[in-house]
C-alpha positions as a Python dict, from the first residue, in 0.01 Angstrom:
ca = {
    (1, 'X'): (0, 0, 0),
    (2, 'X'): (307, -252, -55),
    (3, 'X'): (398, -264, -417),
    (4, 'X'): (558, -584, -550),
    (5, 'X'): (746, -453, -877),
    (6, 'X'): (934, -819, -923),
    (7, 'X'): (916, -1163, -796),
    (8, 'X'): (1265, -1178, -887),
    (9, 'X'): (1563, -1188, -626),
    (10, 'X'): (1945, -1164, -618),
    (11, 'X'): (1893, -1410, -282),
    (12, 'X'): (1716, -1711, -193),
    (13, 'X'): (1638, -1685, 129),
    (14, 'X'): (1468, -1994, 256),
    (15, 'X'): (1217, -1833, 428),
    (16, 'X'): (1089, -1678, 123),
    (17, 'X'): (1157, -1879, -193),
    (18, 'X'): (1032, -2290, -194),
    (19, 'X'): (1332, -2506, -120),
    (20, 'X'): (1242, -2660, -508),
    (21, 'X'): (1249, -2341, -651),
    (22, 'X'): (946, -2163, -845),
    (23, 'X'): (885, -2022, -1211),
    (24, 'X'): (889, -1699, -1191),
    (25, 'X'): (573, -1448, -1360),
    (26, 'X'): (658, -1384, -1721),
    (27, 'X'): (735, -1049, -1808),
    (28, 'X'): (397, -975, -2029),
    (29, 'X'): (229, -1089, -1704),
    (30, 'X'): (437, -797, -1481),
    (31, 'X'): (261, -495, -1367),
    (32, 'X'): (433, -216, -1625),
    (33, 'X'): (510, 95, -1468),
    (34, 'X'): (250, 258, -1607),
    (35, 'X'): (-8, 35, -1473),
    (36, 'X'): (139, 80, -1128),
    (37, 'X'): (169, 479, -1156),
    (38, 'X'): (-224, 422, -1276),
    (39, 'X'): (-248, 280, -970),
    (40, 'X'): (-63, 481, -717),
    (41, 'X'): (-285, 801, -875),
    (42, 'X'): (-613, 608, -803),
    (43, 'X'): (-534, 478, -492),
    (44, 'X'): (-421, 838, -382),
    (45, 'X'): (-732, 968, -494),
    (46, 'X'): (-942, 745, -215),
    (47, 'X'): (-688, 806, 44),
    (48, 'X'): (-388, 578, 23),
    (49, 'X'): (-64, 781, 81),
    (50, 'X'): (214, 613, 178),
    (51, 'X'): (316, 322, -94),
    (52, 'X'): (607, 111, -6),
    (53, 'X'): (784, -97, -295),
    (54, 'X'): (889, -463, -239),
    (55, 'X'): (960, -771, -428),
    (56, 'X'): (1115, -979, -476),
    (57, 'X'): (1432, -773, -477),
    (58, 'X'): (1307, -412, -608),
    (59, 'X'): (1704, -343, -714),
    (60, 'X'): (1676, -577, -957),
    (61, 'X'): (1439, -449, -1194),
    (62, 'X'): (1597, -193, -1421),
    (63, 'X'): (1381, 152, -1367),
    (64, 'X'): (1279, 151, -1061),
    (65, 'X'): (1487, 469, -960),
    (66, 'X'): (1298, 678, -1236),
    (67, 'X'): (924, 456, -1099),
    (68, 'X'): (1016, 610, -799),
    (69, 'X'): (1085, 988, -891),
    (70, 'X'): (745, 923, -1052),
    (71, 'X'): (556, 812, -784),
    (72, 'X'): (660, 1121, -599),
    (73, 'X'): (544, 1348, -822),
    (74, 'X'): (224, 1252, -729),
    (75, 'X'): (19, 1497, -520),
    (76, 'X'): (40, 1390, -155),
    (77, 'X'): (273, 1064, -194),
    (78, 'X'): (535, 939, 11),
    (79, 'X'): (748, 648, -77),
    (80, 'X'): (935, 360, 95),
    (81, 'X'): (1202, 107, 9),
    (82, 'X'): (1204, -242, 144),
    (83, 'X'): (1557, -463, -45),
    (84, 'X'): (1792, -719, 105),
    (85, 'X'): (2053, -454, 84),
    (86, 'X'): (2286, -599, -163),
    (87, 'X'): (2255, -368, -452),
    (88, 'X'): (2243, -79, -213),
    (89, 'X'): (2616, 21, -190),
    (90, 'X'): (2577, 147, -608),
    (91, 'X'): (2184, 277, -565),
    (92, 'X'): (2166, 431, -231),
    (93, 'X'): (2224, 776, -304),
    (94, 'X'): (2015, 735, -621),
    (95, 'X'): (1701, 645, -416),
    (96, 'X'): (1773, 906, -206),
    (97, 'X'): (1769, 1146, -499),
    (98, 'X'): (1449, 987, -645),
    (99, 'X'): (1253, 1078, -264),
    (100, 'X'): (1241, 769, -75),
    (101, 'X'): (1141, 862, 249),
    (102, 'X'): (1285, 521, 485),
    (103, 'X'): (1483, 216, 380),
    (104, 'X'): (1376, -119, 545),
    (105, 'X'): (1652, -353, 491),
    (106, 'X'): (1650, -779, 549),
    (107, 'X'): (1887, -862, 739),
    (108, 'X'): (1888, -1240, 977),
    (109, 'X'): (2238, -1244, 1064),
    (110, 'X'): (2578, -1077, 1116),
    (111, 'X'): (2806, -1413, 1091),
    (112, 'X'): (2922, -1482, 749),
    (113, 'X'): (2865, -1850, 768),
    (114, 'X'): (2496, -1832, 862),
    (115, 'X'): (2422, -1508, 617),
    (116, 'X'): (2555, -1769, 358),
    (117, 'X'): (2315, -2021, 527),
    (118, 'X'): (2008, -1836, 466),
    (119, 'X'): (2067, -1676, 171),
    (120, 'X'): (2237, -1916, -37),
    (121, 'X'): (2472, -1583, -115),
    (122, 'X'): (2842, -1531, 47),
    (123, 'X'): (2780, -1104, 45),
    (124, 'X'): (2721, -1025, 410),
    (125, 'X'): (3036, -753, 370),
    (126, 'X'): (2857, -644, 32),
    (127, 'X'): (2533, -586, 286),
    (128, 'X'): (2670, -401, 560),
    (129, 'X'): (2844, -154, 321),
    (130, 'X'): (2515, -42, 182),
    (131, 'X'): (2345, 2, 489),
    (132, 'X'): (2590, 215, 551),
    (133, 'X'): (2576, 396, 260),
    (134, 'X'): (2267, 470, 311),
    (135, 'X'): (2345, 611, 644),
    (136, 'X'): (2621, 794, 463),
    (137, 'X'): (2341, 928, 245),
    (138, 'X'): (2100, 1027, 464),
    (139, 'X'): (1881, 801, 526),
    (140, 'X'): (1739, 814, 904),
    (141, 'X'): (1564, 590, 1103),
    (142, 'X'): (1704, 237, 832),
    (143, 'X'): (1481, 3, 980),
    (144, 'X'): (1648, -330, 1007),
    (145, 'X'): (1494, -617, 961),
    (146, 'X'): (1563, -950, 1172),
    (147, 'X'): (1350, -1267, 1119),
    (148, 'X'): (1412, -1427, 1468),
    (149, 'X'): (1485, -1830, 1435),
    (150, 'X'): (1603, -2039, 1722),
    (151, 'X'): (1859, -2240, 1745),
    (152, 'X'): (1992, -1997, 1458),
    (153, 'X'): (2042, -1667, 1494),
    (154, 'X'): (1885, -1631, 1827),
    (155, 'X'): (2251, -1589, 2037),
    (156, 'X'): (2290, -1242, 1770),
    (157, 'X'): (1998, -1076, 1964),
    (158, 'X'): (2212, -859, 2116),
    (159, 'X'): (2470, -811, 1830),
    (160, 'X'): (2192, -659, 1656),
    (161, 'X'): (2106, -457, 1915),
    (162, 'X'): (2446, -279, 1969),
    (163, 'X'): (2407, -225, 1598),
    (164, 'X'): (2120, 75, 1737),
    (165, 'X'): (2362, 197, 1990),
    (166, 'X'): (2571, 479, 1769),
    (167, 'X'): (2369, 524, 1426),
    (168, 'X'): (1965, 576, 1382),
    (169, 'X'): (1911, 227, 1351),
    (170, 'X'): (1534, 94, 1430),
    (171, 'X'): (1636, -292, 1460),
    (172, 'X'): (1327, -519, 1427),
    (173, 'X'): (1282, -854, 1536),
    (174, 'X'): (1004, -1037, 1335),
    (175, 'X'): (888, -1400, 1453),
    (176, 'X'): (932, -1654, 1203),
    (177, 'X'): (601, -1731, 1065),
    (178, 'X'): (489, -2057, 935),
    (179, 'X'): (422, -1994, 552),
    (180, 'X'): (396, -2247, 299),
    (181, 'X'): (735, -2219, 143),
    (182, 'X'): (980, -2261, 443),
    (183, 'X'): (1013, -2580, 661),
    (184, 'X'): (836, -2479, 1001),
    (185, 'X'): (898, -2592, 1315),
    (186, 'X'): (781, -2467, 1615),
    (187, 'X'): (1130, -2566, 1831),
    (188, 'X'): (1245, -2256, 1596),
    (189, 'X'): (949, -2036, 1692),
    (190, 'X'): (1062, -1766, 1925),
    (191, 'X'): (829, -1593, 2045),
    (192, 'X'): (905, -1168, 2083),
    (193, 'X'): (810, -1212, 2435),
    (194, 'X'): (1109, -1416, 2477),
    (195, 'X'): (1362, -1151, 2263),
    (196, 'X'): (1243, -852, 2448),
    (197, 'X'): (1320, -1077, 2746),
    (198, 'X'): (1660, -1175, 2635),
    (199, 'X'): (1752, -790, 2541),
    (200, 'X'): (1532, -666, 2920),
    (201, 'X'): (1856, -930, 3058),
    (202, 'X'): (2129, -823, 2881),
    (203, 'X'): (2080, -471, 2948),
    (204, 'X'): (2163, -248, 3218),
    (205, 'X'): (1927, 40, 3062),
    (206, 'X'): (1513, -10, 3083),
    (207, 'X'): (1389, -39, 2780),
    (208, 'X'): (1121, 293, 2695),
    (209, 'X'): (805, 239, 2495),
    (210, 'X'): (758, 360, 2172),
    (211, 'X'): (409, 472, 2043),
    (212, 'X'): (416, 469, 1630),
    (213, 'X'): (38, 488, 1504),
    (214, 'X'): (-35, 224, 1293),
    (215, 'X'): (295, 1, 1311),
    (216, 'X'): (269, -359, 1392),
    (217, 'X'): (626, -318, 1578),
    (218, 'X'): (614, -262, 1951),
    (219, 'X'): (871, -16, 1957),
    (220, 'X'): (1173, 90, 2234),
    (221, 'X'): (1366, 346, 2330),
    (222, 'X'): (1736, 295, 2488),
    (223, 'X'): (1899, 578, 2690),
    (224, 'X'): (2225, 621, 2505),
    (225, 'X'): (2120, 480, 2204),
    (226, 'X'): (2042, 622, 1878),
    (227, 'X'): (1834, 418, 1729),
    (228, 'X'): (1528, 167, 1864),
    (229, 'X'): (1446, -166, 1886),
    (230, 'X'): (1128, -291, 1804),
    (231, 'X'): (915, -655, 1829),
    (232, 'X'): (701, -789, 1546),
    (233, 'X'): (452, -1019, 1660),
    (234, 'X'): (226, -1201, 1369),
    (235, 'X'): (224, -1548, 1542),
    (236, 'X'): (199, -1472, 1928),
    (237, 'X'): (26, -1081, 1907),
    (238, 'X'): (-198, -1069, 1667),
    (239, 'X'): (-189, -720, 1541),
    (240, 'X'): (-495, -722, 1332),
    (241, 'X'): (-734, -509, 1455),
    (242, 'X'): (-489, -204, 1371),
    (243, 'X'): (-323, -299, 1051),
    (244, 'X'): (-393, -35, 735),
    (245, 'X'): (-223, -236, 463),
    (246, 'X'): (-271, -363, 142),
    (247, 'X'): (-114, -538, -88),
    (248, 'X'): (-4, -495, -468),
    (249, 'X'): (143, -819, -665),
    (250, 'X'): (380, -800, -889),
    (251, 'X'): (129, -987, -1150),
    (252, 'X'): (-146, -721, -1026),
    (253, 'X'): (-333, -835, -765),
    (254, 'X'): (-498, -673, -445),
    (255, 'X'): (-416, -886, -142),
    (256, 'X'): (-616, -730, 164),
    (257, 'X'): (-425, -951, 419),
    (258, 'X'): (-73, -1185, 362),
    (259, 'X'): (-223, -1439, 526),
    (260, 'X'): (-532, -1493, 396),
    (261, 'X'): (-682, -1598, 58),
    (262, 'X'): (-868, -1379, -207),
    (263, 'X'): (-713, -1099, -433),
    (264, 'X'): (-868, -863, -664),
    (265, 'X'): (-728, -901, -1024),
    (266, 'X'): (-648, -517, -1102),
    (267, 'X'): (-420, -645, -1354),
    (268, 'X'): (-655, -770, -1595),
    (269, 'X'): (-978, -547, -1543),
    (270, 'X'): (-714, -281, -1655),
    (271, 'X'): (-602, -424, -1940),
    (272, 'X'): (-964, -542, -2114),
    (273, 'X'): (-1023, -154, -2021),
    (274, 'X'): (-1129, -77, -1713),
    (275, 'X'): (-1197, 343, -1629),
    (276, 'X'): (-1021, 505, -1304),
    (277, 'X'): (-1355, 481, -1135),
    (278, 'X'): (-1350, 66, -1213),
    (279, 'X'): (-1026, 39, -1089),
    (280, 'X'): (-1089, 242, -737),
    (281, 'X'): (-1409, 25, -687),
    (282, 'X'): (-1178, -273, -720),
    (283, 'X'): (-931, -139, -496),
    (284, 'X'): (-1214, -12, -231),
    (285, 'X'): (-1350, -361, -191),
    (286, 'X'): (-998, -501, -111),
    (287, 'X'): (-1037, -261, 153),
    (288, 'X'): (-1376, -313, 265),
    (289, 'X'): (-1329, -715, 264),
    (290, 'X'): (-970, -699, 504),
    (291, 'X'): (-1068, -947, 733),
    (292, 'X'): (-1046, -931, 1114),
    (293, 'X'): (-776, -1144, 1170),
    (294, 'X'): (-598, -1424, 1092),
    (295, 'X'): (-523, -1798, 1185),
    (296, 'X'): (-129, -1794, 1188),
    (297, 'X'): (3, -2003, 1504),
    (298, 'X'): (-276, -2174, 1535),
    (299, 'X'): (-134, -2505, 1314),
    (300, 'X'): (156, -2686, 1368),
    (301, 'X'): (224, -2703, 1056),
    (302, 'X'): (258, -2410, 798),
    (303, 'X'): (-27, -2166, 693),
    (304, 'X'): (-169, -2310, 340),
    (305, 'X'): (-277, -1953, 338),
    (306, 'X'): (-217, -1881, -97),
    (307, 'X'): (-125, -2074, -421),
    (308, 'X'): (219, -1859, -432),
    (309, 'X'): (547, -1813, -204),
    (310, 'X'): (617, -1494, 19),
    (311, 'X'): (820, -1394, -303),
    (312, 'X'): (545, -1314, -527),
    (313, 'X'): (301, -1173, -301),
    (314, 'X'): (579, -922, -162),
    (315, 'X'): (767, -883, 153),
}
């Protein structure tokens, strides 16, 4: 389960966020921690485990260290951090402390100018010191996280390759998907077919598959590298049939699939009263209604798929 603690961000990414901006959920309408411990308990009762929190920017909400050390102290829980990295340098070892198991960390490019670009923040240095922090702190594998654009970042494939070649690094190159909130075009699509064959050209070492159960990343080996690469495929490789995720809103809301309609409001049946058994009934039929796929890449223009940005439903 992905939990959304905040819409809020310290970036604006324009992948993410609408280019005219968005109102962001009041605070009475936030999940309190309590609700989402509530909800990490029930959902652990009918089998979910592993709980990832997202935003938004997760940093950013004051807390969310002692949410985590929470979480974990539930029977059978494991925990994982997904953040842009820019609050990471002063929290790092804190996380660490509170029992996250794995960082994911957002980043689309290594040049200053084009960080800025993306962003709309001039911190790139700020970034690359707290992923190494969290190296420093003990985080291994930090899964990196590259949206692939072309025409933008595409000629840093392999600078953010080398990036796997002397620290635990699992670098992963995501297509760019056509959501509702960025300006798609499919002369930036890039499909992974075409990284892996950019990286298969560029290096003299074969590249070793991977098998991770349940990951929608095809993932590599390198001989002489210490980390991986891997290829996320949403557009061009459907990966459907084997995804196990759900997702929790920051305003409360089941969301079986990220790219298809229909939540469950556990929010509000919660809040007019709602007993543990209510609540894991809601939660089960999120489950039981994930549908079988999706239509992403099929338009040439982007997926209408919800009434919100990627922001509020959670990276």
């Amino acid at each position: 389960m992905r939990i959304s603690v905040t819409d809020r961000c310290n970036m604006r990414c324009t992948y993410c966020m609408p280019a005219e901006g968005f109102d962001s959920v009041a605070h009475a309408n936030i999940l309190t921690y309590e609700e989402i411990l509530r909800i990490v308990r029930i959902s652990s009762q009918i089998g979910v485990k592993k709980f990832r929190i997202t935003g938004g920017e997760p940093l950013v909400r004051r807390g969310i260290v002692e949410l985590v050390k929470e979480m974990n102290s539930i029977d059978g829980v494991e925990t994982t951090f997904t953040t842009n990295g820019l609050l990471l340098e002063e929290m790092a070892e804190s996380l660490k402390g509170a029992g996250v198991k794995r960082l994911n960390i957002s980043i689309d490019s290594l040049k200053r100018e084009r960080f800025h670009k993306i962003t709309l923040t001039d911190k790139l240095d700020k970034v690359l010191r707290g992923i190494e922090k969290a190296h420093e702190v003990g985080f291994n594998p930090i899964k990196l996280n590259v949206v692939a654009i072309k025409g933008f970042n595409d000629d840093e494939i392999m600078d953010f390759v080398a990036l796997a070649k002397d620290r635990p690094y699992h670098v992963r190159f995501i297509e760019f998907m056509p959501m509702r909130e960025n300006s798609w075009d499919r002369d930036q699509f890039m499909a992974c077919d075409e990284i892996e064959g950019v990286i298969k050209n560029n290096l003299p070492q074969p590249l070793i598959a991977v098998h991770e159960k349940n990951s929608p990343s095809r993932d590599y080996s390198i001989d002489g590298y210490a980390g991986r690469i891997g290829l996320i495929s949403p557009v061009s490789r459907h990966f459907c049939d084997s995804c196990n995720r759900i997702r929790l809103t920051s305003d409360g809301h089941i969301k079986s699939c990220l790219l298809r309609e229909g939540e469950e409001d556990i929010k509000t049946a919660m809040r007019k009263g709602a007993t543990d058994e209510e609540v894991k009934f809601l939660i089960s039929r999120a489950v039981i209604l994930k549908g079988a796929g999706h239509s992403l890449g099929d338009s040439e223009t982007p997926l209408e798929n919800a009434d919100r940005p990627m922001t509020q439903i959670g990276g």
